[in-house]
C-alpha positions in Angstrom: 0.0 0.0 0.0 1.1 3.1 -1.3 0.9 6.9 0.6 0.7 9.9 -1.2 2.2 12.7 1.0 1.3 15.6 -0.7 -1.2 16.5 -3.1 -3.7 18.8 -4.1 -6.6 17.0 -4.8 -8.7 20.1 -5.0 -6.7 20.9 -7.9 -7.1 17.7 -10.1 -8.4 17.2 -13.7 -11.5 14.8 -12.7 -12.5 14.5 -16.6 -11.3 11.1 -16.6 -13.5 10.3 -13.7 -17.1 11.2 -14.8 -16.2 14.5 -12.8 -16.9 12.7 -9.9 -14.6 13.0 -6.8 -15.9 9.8 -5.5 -15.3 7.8 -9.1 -12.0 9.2 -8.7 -11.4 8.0 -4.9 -12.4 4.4 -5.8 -9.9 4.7 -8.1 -7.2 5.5 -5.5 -8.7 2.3 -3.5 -8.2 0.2 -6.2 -4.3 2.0 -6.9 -3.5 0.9 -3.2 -3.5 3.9 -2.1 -3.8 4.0 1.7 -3.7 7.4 2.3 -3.7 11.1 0.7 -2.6 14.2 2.1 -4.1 17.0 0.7 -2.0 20.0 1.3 -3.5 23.5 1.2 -1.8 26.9 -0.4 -4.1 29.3 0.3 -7.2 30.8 2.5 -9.5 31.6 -0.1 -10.0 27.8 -1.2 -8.9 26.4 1.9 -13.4 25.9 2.5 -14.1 24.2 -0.1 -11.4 22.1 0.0 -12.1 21.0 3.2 -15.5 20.0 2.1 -14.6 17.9 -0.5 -12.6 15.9 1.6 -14.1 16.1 5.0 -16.0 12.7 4.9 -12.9 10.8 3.6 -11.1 9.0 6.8 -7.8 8.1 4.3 -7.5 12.0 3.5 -5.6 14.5 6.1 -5.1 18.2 5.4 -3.2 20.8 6.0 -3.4 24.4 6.7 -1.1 27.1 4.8 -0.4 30.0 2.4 2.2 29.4 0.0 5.1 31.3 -0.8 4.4 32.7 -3.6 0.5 33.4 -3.1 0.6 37.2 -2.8 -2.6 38.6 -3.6 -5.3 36.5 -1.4 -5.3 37.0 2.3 -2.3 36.9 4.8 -2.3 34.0 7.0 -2.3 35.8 10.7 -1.6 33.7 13.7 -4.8 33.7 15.3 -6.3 32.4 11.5 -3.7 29.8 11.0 -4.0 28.5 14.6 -8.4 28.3 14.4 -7.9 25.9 11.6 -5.1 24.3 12.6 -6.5 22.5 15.6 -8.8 20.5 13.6 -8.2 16.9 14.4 -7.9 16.3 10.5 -5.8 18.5 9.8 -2.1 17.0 10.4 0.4 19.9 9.5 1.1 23.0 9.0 2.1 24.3 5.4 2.9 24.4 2.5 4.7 26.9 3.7 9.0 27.9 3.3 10.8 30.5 1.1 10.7 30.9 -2.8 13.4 32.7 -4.6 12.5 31.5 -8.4 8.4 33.0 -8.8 9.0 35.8 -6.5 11.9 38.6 -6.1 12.6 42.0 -4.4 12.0 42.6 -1.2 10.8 39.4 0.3 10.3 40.1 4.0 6.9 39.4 4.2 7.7 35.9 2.7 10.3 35.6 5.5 7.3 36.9 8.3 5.1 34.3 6.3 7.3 31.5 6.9 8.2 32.3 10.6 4.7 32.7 11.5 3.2 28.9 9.6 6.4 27.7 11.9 5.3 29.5 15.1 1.5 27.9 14.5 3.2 24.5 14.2 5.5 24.8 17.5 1.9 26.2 19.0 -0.1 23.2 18.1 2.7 20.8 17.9 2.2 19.7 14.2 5.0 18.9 12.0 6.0 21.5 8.9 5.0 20.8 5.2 8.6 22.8 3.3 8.7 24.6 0.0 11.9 25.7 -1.0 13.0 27.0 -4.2 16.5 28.9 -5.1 16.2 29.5 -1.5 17.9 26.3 0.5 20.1 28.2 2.7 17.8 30.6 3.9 15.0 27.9 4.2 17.4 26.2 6.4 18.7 28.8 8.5 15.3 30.0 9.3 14.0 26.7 10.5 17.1 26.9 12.5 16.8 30.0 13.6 13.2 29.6 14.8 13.5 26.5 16.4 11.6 24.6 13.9 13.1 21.0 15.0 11.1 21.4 17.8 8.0 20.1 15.6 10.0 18.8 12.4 8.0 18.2 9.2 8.9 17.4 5.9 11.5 19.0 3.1 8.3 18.5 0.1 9.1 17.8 -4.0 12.9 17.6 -3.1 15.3 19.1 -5.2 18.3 19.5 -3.2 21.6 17.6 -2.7 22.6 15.3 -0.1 24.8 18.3 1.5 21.2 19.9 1.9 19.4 16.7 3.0 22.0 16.1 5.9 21.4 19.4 7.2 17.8 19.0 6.6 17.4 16.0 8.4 19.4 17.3 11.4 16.6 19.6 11.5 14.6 16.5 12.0 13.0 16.8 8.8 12.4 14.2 6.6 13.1 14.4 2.6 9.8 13.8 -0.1 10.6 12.8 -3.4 8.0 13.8 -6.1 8.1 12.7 -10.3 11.3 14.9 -10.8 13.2 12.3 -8.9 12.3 9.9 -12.4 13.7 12.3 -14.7 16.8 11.9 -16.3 18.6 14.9 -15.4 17.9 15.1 -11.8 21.0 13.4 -11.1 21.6 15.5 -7.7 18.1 14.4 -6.5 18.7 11.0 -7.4 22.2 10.7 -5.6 20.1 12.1 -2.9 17.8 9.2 -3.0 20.4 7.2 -2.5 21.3 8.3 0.6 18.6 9.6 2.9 18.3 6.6 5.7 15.4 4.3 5.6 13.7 5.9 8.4 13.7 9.8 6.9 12.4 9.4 3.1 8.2 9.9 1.8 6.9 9.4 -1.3 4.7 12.4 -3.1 3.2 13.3 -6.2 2.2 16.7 -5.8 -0.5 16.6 -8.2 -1.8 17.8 -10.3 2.1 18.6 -11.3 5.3 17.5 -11.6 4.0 14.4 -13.4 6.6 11.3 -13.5 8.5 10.0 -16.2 6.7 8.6 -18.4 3.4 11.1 -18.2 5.9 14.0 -17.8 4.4 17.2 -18.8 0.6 15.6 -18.6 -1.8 16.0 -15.3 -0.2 14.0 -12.1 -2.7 12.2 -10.6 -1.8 10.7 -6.2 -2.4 6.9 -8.5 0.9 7.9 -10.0 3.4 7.7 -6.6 3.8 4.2 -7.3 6.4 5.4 -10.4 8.1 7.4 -7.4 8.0 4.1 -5.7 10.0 2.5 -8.3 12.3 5.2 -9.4 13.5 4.6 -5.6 13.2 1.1 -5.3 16.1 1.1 -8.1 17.9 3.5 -7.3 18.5 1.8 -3.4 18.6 -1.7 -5.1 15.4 -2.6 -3.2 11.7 -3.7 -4.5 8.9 -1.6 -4.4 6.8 -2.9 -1.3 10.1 -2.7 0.7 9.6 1.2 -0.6 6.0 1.3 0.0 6.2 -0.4 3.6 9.1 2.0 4.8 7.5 5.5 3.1 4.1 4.4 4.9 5.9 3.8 8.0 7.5 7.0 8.2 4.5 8.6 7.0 2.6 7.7 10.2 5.8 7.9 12.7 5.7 11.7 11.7 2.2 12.6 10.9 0.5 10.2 13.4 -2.2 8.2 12.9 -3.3 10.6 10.2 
């Protein structure tokens, strides 16, 4: 059984499933798929995403603004932490530092990030990471603002194993997405390699970042299993061995889910 650690399912192309989220979620049953995390990126959708999930007991959520979502409403505290202690939602995020879609002065991206980490050391839920073109600052403020305390997850990896050590002392764990199965990620791959058994997830980030071989198309959670087998070779194992280990470290860091 397969877990799908982040993904938007909000966000996905349902054509192929009679427009039915529930067609669609049989589907994932029959993928063994155990469990989905749907991972939020802003306010104004955050509602109806939450409702189309709510009555699913394999999908948790989080609670976030991204990055580089400018123009909707600012996460406060006192907003982030009233949704945050719902019992399904299981982390804080997405959430981190983006250098590649936004520029100039980014201090309110910095204020952003420091205040989804001060909501997670509140409620005691782990972190959901973006970082783009921004690694040392991502790291340095997790340092800085005692982010270990909670711990969370480096999401869609695209680091090196220099950047996954120090992550990982951070007591974060690394997620590898469908750019871990293309050819030129050799970094990420080398990466994959070496993150211990204990500190690696599987993702698909859907609907993007598809795997090789529907690269460029709609991703869909049914895909992780290609992110399954990308690792599986690359740490000359099989895929259940992936599988069990990803879904056990799913659960020792997000709980019970």
């Amino acid at each position: 059984m397969f877990i799908d650690s982040h993904c938007h399912l909000d966000r996905i192309d349902l054509k192929p499933y009679q427009n039915d989220f529930a067609v669609f979620m049989q589907d994932v049953k029959q993928q063994n798929i155990e469990h989905l995390l749907c991972i939020a990126i802003d306010l104004e959708n955050y509602p109806a995403m939450f409702e189309l999930v709510k009555d699913y007991p394999t999908i948790s959520l989080s609670v976030g603004v991204h990055p580089n979502e400018n123009e909707g409403e600012e996460p406060s505290f006192a907003k982030l932490l009233e949704l945050g202690k719902h019992e399904k939602v299981v982390a804080i995020g997405e959430t981190g530092l983006d250098y590649f879609r936004s520029s100039g002065d980014l201090t309110w991206q910095h204020d952003r990030f420091k205040n989804h980490i001060r909501v997670a050391k509140e409620l005691q839920k782990p972190l959901i990471i973006h970082n783009r073109e921004a690694g040392d600052d991502t790291l340095k403020m997790l340092a800085e603002e005692g982010a270990d305390e909670v711990g969370g997850v480096i999401h869609c990896f695209t680091e090196d194993w220099e950047f996954a050590q120090k992550a990982i002392a951070l007591n974060f764990y690394i997620s590898f997405s469908g750019i871990v199965t293309f050819k030129n990620a050799l970094a990420i791959q080398d990466a994959a390699k070496k993150v211990p058994a204990d500190r690696f997830l599987i993702e698909t980030d859907s609907p993007y970042l598809a795997p090789t071989p529907f690269r460029g198309k709609p991703n869909y959670p049914t895909y992780v299993k290609y992110v399954a087998q990308q690792l599986a070779v690359l740490r000359e194992t099989t895929v259940e061995e992936i599988a069990a280990q990803s879904t056990a470290n799913f659960y020792a860091l997000f709980g019970n889910a």
